[in-house]
MARMAR-487015 format. One line per field, with one value per residue: x, y, z of N, C-alpha, C, O in turn; residue number from 1; residue in one letter; chain. Coordinates in Angstrom, 1 decimal. Example, Ala and Ser with C-alpha at 12.3 -4.5 7.8 and 13.67 -1.06 7.14 Angstrom:
residues 2
neast: [13.2 12.8]
nnorth: [-5.7 -2.2]
nup: [7.8 7.1]
caeast: [12.3 13.7]
canorth: [-4.5 -1.1]
caup: [7.8 7.1]
ceast: [13.2 12.9]
cnorth: [-3.3 0.0]
cup: [7.8 7.9]
oeast: [14.2 13.4]
onorth: [-3.3 1.1]
oup: [8.5 8.0]
num: [1 2]
residu: [A S]
chaine: [A A]
//
This chain:
residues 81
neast: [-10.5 -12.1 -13.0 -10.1 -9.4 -11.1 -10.2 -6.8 -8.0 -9.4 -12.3 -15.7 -17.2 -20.4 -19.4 -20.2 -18.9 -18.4 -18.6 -19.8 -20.2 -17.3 -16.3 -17.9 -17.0 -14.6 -14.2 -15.3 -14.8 -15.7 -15.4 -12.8 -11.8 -10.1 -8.0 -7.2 -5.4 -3.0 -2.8 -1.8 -1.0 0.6 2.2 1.1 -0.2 0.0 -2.4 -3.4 -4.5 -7.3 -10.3 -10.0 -12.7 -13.1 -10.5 -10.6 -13.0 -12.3 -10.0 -11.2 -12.3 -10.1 -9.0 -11.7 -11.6 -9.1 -9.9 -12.1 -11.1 -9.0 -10.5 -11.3 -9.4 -7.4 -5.0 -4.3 -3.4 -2.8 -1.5 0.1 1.9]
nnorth: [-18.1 -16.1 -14.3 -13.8 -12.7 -10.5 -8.9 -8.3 -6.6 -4.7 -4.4 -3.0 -3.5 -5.1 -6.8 -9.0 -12.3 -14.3 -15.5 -13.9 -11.2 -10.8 -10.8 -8.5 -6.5 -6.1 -5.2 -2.6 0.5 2.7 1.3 0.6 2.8 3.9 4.6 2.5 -0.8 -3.2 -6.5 -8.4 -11.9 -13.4 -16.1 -18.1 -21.3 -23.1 -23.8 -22.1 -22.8 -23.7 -25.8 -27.5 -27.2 -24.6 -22.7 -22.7 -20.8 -18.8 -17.8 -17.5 -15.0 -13.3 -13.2 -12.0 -9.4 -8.0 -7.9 -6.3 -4.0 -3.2 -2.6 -0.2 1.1 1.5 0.8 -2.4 -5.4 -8.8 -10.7 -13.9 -16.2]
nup: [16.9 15.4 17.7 18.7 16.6 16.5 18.3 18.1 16.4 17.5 17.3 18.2 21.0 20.1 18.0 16.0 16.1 14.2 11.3 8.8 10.2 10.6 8.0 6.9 8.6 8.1 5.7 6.4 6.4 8.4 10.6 10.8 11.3 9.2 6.4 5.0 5.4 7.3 8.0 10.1 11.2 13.7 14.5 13.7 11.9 8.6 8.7 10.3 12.3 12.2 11.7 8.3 6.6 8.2 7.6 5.2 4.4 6.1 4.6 2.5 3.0 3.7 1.0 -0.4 1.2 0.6 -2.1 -2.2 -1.0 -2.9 -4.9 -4.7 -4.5 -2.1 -0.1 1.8 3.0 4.2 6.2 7.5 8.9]
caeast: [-9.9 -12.2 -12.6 -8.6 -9.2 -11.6 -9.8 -6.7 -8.2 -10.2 -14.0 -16.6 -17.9 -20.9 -19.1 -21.1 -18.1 -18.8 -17.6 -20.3 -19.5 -15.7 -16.4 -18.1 -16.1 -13.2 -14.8 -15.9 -14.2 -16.1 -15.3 -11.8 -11.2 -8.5 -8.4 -6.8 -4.8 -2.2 -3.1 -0.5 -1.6 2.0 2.4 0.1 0.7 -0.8 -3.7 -4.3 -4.8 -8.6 -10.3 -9.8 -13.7 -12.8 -9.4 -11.5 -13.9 -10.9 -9.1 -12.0 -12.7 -8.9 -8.9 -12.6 -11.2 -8.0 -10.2 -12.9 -9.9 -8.7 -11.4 -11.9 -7.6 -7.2 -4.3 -4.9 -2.6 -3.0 -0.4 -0.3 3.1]
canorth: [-17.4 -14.7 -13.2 -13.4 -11.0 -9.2 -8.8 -7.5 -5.2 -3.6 -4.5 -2.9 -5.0 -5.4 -7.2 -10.3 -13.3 -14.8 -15.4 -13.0 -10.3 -10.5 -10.4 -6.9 -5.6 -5.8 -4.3 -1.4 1.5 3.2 0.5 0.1 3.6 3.8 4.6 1.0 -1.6 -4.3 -7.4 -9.4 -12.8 -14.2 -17.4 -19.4 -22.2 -22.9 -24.6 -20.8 -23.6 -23.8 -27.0 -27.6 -26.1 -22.7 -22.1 -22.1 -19.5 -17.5 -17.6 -17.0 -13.7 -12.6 -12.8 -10.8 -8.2 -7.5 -7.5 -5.2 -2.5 -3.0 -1.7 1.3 2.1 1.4 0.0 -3.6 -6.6 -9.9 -11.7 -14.6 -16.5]
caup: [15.9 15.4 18.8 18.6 15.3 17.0 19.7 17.6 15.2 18.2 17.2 19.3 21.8 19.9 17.0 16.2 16.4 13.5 9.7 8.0 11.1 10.1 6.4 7.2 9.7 7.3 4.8 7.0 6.7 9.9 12.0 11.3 11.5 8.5 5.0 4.4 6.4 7.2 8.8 10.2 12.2 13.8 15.4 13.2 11.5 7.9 8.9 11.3 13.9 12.1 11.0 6.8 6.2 8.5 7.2 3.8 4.7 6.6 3.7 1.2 3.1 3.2 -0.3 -0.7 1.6 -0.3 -3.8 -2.1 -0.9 -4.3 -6.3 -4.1 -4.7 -0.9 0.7 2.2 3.6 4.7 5.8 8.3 9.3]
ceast: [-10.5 -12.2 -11.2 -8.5 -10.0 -10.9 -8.6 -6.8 -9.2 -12.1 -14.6 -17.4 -19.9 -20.7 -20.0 -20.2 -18.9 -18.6 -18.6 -20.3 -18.3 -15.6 -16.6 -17.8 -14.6 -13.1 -15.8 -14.9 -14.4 -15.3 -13.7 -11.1 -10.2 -9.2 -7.3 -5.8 -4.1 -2.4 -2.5 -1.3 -0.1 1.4 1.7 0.8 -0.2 -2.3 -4.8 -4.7 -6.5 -8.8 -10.1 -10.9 -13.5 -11.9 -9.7 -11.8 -12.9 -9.8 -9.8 -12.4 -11.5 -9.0 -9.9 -12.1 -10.3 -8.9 -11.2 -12.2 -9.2 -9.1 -11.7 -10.4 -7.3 -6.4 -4.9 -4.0 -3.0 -2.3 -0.7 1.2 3.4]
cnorth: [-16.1 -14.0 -12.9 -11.8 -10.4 -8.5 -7.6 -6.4 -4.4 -3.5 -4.3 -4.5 -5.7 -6.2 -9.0 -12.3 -14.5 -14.7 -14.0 -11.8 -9.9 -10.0 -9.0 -5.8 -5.4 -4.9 -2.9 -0.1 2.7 2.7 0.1 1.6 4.6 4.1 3.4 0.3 -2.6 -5.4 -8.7 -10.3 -13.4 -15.4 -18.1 -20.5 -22.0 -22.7 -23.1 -21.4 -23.7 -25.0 -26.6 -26.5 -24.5 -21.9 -22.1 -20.9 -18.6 -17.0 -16.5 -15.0 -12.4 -12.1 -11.6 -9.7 -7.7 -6.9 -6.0 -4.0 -2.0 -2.1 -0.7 1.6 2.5 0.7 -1.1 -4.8 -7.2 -10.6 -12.9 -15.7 -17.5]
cup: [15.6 16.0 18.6 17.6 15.6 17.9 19.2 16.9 16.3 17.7 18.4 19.9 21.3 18.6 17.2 16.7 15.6 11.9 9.1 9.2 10.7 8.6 6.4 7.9 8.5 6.2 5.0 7.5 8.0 11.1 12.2 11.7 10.3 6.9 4.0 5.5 6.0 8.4 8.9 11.1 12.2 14.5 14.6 12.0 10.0 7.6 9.7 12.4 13.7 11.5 9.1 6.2 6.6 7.9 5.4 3.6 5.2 5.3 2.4 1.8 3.2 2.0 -0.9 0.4 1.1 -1.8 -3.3 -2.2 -2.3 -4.7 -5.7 -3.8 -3.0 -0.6 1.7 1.7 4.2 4.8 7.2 8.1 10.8]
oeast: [-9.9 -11.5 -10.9 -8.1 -9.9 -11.1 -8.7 -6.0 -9.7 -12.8 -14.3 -17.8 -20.5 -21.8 -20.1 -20.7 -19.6 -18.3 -18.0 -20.6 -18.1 -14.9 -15.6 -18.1 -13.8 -12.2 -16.7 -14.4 -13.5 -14.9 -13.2 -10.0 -9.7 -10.3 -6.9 -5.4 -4.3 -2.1 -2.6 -2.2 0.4 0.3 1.6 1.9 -1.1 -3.1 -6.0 -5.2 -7.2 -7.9 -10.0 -10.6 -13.7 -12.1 -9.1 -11.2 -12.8 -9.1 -9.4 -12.8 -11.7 -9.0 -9.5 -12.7 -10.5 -8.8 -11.0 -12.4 -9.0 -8.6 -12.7 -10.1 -7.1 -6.7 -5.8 -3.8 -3.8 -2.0 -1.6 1.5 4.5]
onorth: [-15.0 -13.0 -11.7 -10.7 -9.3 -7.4 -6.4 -5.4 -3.4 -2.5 -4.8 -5.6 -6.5 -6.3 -9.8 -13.2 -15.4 -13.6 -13.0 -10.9 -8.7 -9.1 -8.3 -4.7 -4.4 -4.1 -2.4 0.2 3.4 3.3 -0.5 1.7 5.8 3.9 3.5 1.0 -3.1 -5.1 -9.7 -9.7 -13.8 -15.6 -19.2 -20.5 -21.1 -22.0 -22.9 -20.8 -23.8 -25.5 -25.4 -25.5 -23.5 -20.7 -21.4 -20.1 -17.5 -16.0 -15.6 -14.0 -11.2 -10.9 -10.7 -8.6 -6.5 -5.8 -4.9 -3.0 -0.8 -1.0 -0.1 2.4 3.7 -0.5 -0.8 -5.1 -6.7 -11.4 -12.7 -15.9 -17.7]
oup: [15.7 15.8 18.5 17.6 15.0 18.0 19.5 16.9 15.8 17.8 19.5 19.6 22.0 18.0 18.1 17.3 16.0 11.4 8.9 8.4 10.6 8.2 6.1 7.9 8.3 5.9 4.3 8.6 8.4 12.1 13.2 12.3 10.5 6.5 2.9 6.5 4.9 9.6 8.2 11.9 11.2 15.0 15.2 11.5 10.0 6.9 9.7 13.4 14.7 10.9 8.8 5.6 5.8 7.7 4.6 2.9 4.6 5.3 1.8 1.1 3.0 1.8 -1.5 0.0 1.1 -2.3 -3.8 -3.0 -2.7 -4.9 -6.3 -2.9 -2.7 -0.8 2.5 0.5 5.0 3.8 8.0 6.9 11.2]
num: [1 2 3 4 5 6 7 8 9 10 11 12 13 14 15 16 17 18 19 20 21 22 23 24 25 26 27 28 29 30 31 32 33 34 35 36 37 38 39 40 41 42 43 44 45 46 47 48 49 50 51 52 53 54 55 56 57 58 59 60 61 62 63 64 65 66 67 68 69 70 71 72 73 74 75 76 77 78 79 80 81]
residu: [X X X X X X X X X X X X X X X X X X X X X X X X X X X X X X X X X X X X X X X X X X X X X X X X X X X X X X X X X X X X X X X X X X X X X X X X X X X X X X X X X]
chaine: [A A A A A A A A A A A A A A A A A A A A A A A A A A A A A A A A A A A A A A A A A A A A A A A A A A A A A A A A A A A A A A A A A A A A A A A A A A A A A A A A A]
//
């Protein structure tokens, strides 16, 4: 799942592959390039195809990247389908 979203969003090949790596990559306006974003994941199913605890943490960091872009009046999507 993450490589997949590294893989997507274009993370340098030194991206760590790893939930506190993704957390900060998302929340890096350097690294994504952008002065805000939309992040579509197709084909998945609810679950994101992650066990119960990951699709926690995957979720829980969706949500703190939406609030972070927030509070700095930055456009920021998450959607998953």
């Amino acid at each position: 799942f993450i490589a997949a979203l590294a893989a997507g969003a274009q993370f340098p090949a030194e991206f760590g592959m790893n939930w506190d790596a993704l957390a900060d990559a998302l929340c890096d306006a350097q690294l994504l390039k952008a002065t805000g974003f939309v992040l579509v994941l197709r084909n998945t199913s609810n679950s994101l195809g992650l066990a119960v605890n990951d699709r926690e943490i995957a979720l829980d960091i969706f949500a703190d990247t939406v609030l972070y872009w927030q509070q700095r009046r930055q456009p920021c999507w998450i959607f998953y389908a």
